[in-house]
N, CA, C and O atoms as a Maestro MAE file, in Angstrom:
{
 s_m_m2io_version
 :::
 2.0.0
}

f_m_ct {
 s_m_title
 :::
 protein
 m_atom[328] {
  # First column is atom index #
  i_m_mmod_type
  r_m_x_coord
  r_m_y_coord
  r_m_z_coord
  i_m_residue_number
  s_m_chain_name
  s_m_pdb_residue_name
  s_m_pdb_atom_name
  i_m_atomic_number
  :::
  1 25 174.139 133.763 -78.529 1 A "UNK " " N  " 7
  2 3 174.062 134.269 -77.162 1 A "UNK " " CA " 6
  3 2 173.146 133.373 -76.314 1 A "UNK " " C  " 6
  4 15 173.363 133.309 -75.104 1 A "UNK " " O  " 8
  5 25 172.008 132.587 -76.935 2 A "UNK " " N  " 7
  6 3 171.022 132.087 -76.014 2 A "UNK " " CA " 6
  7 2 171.320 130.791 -75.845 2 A "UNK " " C  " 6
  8 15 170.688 130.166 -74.993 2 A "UNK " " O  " 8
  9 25 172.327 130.141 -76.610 3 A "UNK " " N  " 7
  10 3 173.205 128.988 -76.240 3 A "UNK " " CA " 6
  11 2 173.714 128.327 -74.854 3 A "UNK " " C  " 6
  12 15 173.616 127.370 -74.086 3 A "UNK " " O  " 8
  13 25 174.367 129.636 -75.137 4 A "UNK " " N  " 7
  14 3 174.943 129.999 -73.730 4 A "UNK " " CA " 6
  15 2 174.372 129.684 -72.153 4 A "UNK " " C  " 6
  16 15 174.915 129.095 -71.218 4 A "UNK " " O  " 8
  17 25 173.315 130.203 -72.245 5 A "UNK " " N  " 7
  18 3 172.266 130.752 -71.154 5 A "UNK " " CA " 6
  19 2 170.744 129.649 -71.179 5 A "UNK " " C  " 6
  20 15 170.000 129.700 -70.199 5 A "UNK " " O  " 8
  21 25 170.444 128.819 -72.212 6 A "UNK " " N  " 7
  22 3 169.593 128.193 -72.035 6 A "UNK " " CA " 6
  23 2 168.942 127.388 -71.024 6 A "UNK " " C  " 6
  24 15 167.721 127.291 -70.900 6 A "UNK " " O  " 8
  25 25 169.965 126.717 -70.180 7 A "UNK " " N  " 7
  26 3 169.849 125.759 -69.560 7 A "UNK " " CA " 6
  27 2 169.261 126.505 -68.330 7 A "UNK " " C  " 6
  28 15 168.151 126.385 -67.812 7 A "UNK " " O  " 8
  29 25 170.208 127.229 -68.035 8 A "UNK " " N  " 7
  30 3 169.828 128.167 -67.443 8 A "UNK " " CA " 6
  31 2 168.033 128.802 -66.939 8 A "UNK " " C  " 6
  32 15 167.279 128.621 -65.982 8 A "UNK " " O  " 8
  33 25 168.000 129.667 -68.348 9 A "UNK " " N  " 7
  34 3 166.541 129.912 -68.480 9 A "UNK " " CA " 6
  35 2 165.838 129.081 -68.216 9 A "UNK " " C  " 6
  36 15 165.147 129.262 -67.214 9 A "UNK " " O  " 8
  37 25 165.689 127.836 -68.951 10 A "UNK " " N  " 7
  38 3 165.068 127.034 -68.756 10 A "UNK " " CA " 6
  39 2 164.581 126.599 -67.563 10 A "UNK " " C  " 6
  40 15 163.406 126.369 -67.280 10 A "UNK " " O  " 8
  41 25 165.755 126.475 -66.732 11 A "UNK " " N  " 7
  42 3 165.674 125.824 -65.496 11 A "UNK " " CA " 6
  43 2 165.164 127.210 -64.326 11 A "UNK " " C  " 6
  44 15 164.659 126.833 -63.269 11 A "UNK " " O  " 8
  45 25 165.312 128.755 -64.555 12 A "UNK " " N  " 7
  46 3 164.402 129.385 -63.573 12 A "UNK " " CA " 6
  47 2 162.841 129.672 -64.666 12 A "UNK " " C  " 6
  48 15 162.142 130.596 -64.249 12 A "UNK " " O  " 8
  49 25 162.447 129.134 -65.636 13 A "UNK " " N  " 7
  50 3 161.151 129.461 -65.898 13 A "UNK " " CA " 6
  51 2 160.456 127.688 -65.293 13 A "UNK " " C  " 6
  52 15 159.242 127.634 -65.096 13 A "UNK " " O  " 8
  53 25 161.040 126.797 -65.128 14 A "UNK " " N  " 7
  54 3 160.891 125.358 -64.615 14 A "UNK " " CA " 6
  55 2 160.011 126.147 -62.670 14 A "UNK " " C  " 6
  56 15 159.020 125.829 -62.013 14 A "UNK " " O  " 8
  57 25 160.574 126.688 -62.586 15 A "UNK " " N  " 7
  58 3 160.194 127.126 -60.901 15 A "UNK " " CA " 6
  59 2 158.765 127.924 -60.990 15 A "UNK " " C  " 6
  60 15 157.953 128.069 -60.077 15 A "UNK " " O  " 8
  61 25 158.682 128.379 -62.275 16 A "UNK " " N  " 7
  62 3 157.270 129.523 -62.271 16 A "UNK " " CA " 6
  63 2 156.489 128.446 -63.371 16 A "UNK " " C  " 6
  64 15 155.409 129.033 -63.439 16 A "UNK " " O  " 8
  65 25 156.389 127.652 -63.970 17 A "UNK " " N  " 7
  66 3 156.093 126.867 -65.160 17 A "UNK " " CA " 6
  67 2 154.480 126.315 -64.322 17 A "UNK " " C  " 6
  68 15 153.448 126.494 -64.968 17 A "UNK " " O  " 8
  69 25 154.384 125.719 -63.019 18 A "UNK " " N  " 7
  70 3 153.053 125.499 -62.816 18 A "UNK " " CA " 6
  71 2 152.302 125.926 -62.437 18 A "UNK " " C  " 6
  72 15 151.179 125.422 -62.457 18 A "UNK " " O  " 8
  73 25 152.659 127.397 -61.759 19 A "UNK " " N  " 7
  74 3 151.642 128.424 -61.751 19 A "UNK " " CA " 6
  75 2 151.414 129.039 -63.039 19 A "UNK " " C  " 6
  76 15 150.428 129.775 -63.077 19 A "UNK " " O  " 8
  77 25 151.923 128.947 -63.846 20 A "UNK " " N  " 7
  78 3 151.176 129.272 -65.101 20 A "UNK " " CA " 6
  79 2 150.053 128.265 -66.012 20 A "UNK " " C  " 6
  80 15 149.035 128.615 -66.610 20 A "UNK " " O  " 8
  81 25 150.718 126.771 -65.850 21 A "UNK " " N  " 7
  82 3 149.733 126.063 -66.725 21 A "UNK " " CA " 6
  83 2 148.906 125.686 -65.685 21 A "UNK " " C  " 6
  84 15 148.216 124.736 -66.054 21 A "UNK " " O  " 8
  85 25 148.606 126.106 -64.229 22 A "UNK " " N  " 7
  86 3 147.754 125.682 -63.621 22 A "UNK " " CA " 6
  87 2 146.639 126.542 -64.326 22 A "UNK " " C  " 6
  88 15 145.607 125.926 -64.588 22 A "UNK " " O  " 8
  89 25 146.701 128.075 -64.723 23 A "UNK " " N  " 7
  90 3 145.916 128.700 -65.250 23 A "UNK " " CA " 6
  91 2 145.983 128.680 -66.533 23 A "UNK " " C  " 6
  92 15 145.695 129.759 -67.051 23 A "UNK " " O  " 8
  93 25 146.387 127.456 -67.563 24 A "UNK " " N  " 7
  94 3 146.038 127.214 -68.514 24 A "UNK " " CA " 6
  95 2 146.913 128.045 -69.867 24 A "UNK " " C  " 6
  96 15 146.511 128.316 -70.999 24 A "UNK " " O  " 8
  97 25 148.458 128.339 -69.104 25 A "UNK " " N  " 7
  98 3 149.382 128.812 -69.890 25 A "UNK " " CA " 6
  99 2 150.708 128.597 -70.052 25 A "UNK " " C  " 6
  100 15 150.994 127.464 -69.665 25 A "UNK " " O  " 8
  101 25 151.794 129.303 -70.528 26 A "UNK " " N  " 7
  102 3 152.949 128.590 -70.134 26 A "UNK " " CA " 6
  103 2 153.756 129.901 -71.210 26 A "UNK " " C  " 6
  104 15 153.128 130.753 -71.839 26 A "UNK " " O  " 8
  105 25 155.584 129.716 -71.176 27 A "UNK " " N  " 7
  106 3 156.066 130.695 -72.018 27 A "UNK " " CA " 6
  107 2 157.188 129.720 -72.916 27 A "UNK " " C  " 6
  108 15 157.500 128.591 -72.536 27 A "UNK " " O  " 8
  109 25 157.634 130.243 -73.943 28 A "UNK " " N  " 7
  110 3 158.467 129.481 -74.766 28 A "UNK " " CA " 6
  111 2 159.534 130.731 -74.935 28 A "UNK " " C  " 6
  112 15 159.088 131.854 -75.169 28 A "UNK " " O  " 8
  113 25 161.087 130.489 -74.801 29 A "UNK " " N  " 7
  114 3 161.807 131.050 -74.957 29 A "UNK " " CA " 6
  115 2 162.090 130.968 -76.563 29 A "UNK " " C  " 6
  116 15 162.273 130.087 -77.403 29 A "UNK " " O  " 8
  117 25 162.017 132.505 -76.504 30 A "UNK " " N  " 7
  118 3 162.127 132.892 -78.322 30 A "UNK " " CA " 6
  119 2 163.968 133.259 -78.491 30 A "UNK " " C  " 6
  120 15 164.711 132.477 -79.085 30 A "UNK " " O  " 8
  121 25 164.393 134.371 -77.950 31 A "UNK " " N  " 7
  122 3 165.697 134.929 -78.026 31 A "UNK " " CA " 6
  123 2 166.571 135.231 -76.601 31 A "UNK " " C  " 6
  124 15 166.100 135.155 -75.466 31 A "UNK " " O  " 8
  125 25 167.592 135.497 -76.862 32 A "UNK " " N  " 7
  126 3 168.285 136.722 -75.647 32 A "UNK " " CA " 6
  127 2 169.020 137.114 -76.983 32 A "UNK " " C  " 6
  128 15 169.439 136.205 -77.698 32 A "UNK " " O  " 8
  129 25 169.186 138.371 -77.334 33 A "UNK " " N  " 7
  130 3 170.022 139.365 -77.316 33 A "UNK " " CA " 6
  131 2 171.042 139.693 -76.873 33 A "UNK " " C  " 6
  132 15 171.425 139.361 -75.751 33 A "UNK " " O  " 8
  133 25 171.709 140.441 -77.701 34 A "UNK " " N  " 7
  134 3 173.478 140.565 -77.426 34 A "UNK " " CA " 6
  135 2 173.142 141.855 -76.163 34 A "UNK " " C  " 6
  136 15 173.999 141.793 -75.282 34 A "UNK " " O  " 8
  137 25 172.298 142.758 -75.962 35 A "UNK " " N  " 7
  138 3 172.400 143.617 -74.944 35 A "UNK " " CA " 6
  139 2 171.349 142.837 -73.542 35 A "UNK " " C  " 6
  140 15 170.841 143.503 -72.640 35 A "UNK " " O  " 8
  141 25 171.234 141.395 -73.681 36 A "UNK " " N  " 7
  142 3 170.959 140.637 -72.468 36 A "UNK " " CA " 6
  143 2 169.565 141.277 -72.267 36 A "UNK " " C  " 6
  144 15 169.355 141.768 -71.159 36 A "UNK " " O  " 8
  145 25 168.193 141.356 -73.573 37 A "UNK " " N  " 7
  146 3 166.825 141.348 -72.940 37 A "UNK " " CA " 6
  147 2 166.300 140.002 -73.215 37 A "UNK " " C  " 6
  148 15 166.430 139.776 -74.419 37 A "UNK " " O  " 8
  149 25 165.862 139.202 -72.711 38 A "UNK " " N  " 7
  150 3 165.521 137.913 -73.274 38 A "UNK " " CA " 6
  151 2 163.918 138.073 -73.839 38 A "UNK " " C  " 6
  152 15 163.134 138.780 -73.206 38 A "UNK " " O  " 8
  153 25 163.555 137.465 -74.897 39 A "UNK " " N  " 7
  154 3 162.116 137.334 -75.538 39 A "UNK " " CA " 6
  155 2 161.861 136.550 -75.722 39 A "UNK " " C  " 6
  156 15 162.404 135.774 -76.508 39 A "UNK " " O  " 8
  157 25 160.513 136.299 -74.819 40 A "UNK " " N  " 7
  158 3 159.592 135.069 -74.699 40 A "UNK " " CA " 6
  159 2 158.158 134.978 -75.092 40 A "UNK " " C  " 6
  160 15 157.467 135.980 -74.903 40 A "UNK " " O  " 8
  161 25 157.671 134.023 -75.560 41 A "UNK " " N  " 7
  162 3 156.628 133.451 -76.079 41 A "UNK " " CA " 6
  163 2 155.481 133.740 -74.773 41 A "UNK " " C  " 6
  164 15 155.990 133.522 -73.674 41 A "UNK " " O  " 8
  165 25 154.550 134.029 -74.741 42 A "UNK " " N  " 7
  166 3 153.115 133.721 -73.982 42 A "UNK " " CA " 6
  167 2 152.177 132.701 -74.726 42 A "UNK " " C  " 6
  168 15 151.494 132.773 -75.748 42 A "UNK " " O  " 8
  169 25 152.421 131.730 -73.800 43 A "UNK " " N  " 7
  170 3 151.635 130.645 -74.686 43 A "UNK " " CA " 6
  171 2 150.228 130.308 -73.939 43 A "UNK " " C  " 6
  172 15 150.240 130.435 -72.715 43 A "UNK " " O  " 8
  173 25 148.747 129.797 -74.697 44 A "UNK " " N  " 7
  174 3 147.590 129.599 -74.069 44 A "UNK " " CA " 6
  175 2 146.948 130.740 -73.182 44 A "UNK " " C  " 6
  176 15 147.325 131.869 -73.500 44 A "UNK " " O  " 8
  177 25 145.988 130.662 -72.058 45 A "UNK " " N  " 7
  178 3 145.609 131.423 -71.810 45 A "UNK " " CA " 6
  179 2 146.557 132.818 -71.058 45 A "UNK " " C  " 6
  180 15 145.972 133.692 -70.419 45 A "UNK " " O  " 8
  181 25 148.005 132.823 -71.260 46 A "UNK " " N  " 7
  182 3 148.543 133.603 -70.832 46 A "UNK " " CA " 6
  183 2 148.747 134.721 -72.016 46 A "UNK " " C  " 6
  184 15 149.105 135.858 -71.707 46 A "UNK " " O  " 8
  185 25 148.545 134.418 -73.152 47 A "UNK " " N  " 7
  186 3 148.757 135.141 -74.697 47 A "UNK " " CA " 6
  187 2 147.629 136.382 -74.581 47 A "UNK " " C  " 6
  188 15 147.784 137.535 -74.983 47 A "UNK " " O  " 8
  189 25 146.412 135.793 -73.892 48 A "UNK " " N  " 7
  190 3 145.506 136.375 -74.082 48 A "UNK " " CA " 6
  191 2 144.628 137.081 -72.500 48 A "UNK " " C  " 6
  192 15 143.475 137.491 -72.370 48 A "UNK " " O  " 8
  193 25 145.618 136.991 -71.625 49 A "UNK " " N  " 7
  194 3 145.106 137.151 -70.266 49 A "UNK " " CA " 6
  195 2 145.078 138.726 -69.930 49 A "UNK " " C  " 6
  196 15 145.930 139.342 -70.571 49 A "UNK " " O  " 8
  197 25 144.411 139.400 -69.199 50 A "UNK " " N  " 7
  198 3 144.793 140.743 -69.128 50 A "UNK " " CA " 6
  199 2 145.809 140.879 -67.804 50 A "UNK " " C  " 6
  200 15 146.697 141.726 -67.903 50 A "UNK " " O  " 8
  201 25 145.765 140.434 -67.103 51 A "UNK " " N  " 7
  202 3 147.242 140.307 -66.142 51 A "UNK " " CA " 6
  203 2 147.941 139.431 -66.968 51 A "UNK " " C  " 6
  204 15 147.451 138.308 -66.853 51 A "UNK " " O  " 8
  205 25 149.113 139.458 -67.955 52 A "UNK " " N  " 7
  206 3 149.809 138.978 -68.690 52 A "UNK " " CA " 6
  207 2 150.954 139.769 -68.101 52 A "UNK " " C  " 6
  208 15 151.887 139.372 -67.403 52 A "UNK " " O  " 8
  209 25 150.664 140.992 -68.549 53 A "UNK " " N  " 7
  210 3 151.636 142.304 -68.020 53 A "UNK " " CA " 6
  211 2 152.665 142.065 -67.033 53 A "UNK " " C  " 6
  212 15 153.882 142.022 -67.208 53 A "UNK " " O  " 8
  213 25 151.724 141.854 -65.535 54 A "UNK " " N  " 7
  214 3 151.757 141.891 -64.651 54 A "UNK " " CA " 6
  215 2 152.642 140.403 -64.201 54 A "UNK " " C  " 6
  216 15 153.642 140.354 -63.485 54 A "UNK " " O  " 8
  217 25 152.021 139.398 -64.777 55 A "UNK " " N  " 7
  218 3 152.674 137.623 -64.820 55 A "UNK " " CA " 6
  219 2 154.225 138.292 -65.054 55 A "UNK " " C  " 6
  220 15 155.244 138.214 -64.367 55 A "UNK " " O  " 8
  221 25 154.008 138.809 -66.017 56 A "UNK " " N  " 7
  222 3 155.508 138.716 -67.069 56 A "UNK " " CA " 6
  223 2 156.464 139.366 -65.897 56 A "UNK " " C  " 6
  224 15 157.554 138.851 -65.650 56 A "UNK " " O  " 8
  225 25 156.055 140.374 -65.283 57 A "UNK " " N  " 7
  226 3 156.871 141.438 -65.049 57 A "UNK " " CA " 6
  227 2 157.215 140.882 -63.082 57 A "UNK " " C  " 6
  228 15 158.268 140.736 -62.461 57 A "UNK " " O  " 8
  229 25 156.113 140.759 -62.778 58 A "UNK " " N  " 7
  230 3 156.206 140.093 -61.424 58 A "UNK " " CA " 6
  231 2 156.748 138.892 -60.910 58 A "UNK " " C  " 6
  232 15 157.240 138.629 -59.813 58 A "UNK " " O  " 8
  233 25 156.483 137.958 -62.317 59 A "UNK " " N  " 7
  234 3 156.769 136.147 -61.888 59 A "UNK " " CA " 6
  235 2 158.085 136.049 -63.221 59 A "UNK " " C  " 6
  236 15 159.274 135.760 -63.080 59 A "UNK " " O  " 8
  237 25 157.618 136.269 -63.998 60 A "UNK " " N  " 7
  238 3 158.759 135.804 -64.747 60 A "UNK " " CA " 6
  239 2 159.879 136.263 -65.155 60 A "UNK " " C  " 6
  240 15 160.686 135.485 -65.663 60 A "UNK " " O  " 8
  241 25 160.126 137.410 -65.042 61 A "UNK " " N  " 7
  242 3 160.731 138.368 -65.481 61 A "UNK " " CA " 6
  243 2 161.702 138.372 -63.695 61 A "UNK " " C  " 6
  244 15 162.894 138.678 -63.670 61 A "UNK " " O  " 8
  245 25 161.184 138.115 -62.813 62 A "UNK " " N  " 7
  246 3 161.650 137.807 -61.534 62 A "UNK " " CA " 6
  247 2 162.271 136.729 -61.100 62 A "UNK " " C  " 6
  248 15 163.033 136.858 -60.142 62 A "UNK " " O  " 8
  249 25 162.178 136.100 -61.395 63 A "UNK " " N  " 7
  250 3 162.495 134.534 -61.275 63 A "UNK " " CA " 6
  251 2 163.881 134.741 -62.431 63 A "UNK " " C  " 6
  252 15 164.996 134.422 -62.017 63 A "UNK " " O  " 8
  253 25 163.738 135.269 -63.833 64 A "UNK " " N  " 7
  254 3 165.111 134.847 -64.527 64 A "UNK " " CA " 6
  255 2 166.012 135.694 -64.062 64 A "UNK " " C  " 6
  256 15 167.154 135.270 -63.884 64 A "UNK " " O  " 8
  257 25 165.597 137.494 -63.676 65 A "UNK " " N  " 7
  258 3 166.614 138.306 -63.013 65 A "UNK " " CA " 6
  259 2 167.445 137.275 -61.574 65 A "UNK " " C  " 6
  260 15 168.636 137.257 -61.265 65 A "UNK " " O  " 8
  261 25 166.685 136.781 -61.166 66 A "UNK " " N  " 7
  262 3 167.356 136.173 -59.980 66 A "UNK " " CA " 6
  263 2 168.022 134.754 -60.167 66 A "UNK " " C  " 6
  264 15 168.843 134.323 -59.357 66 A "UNK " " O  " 8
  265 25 167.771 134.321 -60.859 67 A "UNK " " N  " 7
  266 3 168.704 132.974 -61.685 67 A "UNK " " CA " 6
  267 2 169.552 133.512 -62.389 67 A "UNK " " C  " 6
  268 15 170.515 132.748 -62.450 67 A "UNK " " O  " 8
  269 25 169.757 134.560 -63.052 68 A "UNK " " N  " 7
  270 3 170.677 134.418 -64.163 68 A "UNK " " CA " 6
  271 2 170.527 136.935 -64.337 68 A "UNK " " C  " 6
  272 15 170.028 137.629 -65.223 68 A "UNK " " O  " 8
  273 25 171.074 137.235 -63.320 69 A "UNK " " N  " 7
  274 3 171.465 138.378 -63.384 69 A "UNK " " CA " 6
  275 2 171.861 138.801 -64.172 69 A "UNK " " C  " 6
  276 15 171.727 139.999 -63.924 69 A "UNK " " O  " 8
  277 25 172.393 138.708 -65.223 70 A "UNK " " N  " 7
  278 3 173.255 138.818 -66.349 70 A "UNK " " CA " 6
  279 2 171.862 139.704 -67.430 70 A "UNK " " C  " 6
  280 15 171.918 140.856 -67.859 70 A "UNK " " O  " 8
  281 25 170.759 138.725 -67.616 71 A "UNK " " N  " 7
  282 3 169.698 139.455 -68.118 71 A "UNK " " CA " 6
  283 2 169.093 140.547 -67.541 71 A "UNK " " C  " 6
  284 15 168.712 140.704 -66.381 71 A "UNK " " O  " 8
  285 25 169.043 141.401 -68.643 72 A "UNK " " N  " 7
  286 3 168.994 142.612 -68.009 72 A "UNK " " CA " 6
  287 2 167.280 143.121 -68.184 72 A "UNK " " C  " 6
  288 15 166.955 144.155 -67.601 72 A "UNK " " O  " 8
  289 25 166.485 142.547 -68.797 73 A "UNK " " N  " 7
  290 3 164.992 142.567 -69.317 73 A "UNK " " CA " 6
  291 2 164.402 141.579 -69.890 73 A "UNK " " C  " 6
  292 15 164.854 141.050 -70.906 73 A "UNK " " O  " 8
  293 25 163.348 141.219 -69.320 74 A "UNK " " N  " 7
  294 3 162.239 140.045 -70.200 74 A "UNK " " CA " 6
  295 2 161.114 141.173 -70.873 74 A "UNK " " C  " 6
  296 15 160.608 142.240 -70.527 74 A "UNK " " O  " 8
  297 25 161.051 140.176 -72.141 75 A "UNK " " N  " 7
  298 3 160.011 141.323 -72.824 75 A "UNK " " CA " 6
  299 2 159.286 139.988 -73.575 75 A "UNK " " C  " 6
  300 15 160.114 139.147 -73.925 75 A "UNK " " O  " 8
  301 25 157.889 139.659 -73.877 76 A "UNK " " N  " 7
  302 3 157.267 139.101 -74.080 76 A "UNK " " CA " 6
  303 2 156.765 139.561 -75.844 76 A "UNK " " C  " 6
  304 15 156.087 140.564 -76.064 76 A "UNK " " O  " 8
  305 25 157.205 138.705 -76.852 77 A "UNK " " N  " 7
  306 3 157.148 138.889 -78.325 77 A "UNK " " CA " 6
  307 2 155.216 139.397 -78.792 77 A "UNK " " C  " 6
  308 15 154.747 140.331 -79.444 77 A "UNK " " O  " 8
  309 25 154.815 138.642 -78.319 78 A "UNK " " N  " 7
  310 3 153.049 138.587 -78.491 78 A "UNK " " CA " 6
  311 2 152.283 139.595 -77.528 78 A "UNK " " C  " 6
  312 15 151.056 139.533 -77.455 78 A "UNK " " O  " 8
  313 25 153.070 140.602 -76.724 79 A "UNK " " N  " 7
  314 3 152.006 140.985 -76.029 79 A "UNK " " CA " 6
  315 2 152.355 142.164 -75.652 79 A "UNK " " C  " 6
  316 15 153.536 142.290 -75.329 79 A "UNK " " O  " 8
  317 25 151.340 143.532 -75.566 80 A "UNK " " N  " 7
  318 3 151.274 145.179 -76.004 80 A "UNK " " CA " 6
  319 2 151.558 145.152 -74.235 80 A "UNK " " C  " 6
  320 15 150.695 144.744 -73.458 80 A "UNK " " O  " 8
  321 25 153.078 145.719 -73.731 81 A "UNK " " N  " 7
  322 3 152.995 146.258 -72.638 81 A "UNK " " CA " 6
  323 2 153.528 147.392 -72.267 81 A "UNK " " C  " 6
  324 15 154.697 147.754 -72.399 81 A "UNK " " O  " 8
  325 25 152.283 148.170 -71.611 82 A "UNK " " N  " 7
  326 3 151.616 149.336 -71.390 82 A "UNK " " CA " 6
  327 2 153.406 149.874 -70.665 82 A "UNK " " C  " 6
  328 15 153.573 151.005 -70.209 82 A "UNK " " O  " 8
  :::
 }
 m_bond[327] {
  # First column is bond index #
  i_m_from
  i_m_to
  i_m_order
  :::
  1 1 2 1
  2 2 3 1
  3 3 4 2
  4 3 5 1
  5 5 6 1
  6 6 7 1
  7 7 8 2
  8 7 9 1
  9 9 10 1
  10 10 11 1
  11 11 12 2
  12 11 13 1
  13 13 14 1
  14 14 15 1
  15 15 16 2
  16 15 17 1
  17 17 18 1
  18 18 19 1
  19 19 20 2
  20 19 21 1
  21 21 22 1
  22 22 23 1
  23 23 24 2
  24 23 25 1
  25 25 26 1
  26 26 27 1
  27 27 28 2
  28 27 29 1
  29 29 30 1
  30 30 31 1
  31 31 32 2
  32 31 33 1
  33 33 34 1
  34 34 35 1
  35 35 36 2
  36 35 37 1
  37 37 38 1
  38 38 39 1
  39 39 40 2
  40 39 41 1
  41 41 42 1
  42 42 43 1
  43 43 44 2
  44 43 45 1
  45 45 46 1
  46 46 47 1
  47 47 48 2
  48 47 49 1
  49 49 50 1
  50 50 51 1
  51 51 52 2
  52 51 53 1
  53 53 54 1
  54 54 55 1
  55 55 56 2
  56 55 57 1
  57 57 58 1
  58 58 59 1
  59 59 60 2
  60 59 61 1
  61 61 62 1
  62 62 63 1
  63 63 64 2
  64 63 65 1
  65 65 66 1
  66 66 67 1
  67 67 68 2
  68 67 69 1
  69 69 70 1
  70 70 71 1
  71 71 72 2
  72 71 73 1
  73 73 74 1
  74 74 75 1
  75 75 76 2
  76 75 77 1
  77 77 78 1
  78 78 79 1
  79 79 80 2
  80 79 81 1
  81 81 82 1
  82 82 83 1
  83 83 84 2
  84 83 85 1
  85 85 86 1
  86 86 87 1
  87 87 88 2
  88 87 89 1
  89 89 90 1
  90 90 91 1
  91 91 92 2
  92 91 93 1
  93 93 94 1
  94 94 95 1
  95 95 96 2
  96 95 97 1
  97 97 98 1
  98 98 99 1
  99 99 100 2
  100 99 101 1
  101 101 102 1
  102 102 103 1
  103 103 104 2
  104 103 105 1
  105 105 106 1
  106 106 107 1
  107 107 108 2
  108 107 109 1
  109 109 110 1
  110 110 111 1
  111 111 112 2
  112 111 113 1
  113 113 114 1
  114 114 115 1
  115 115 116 2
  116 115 117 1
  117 117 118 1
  118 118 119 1
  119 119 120 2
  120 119 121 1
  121 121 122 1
  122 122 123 1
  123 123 124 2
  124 123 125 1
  125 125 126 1
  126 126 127 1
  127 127 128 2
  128 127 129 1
  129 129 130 1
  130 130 131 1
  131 131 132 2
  132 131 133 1
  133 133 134 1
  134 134 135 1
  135 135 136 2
  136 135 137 1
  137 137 138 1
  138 138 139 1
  139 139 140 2
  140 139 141 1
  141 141 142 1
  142 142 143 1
  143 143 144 2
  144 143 145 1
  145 145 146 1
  146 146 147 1
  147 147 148 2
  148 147 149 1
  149 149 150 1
  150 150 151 1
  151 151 152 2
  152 151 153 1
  153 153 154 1
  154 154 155 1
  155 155 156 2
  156 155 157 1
  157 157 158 1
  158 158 159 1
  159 159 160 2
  160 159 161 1
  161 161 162 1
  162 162 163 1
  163 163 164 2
  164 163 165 1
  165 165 166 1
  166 166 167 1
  167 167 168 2
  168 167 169 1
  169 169 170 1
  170 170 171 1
  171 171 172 2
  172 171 173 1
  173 173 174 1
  174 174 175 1
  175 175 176 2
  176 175 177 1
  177 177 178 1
  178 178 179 1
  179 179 180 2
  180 179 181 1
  181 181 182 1
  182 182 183 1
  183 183 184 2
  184 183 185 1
  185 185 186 1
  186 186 187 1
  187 187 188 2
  188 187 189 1
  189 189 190 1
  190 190 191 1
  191 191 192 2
  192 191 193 1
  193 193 194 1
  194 194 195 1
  195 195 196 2
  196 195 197 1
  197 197 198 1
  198 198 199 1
  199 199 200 2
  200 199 201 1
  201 201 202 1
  202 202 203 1
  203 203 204 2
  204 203 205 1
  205 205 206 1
  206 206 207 1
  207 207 208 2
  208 207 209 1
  209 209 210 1
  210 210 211 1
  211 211 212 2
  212 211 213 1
  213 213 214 1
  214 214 215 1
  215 215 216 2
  216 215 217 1
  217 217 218 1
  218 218 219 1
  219 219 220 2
  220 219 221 1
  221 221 222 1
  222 222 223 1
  223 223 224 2
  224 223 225 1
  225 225 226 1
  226 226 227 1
  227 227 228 2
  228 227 229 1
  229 229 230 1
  230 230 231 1
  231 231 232 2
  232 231 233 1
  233 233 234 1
  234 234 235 1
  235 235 236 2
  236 235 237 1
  237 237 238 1
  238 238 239 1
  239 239 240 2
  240 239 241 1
  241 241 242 1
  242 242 243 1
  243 243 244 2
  244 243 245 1
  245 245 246 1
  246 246 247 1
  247 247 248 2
  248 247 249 1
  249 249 250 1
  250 250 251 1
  251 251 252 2
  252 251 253 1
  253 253 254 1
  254 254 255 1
  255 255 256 2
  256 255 257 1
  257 257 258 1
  258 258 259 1
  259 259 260 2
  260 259 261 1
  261 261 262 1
  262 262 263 1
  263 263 264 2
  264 263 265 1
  265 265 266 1
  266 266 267 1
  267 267 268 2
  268 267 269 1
  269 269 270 1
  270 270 271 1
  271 271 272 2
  272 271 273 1
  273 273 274 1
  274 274 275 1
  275 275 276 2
  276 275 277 1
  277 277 278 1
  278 278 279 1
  279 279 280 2
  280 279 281 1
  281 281 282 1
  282 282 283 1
  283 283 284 2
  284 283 285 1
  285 285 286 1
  286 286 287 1
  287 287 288 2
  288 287 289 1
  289 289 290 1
  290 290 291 1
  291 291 292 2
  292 291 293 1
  293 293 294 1
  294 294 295 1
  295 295 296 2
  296 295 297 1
  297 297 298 1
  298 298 299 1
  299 299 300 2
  300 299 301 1
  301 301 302 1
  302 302 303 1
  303 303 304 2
  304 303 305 1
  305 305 306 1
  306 306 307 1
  307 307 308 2
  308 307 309 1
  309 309 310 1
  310 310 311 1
  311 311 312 2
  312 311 313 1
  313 313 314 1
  314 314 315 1
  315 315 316 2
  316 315 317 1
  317 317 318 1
  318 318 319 1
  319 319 320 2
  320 319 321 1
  321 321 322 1
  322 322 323 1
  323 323 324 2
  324 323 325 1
  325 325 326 1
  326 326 327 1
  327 327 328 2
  :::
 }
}
């Protein structure tokens, strides 16, 4: 399934990619799923940030809904959200 869609991903987490390592983080695409949630890596100080949540759900999770509609949820593998 994530074959498919990589280039894709890739290319709307490319648009959010330097506001993250400006703060010393970044994400690595782990999966998408056959019911279209994609799971991603929090890498560096984003693994461990307490607005992680908030990154995920506001910037990144925003950016792939609007590139690639089809995904229906970003959910982040490494990190407890509330």
């Amino acid at each position: 399934m994530l074959n498919q869609y990589i280039d894709q991903i890739e290319s709307a987490l490319d648009t959010i990619r330097p506001y993250l390592e400006a703060d010393g983080g970044n994400v690595k695409v782990i999966d998408l799923t056959e019911d279209m949630v994609l799971k991603l890596e929090l890498l560096g100080a984003c693994s461990s940030c307490p607005m992680s949540t908030m990154t995920l759900k506001a910037g990144v999770e925003e950016a792939i809904k609007k590139a690639i509609p089809e995904i229906l949820k970003v959910e982040a593998v490494n990190v407890e959200i509330a």
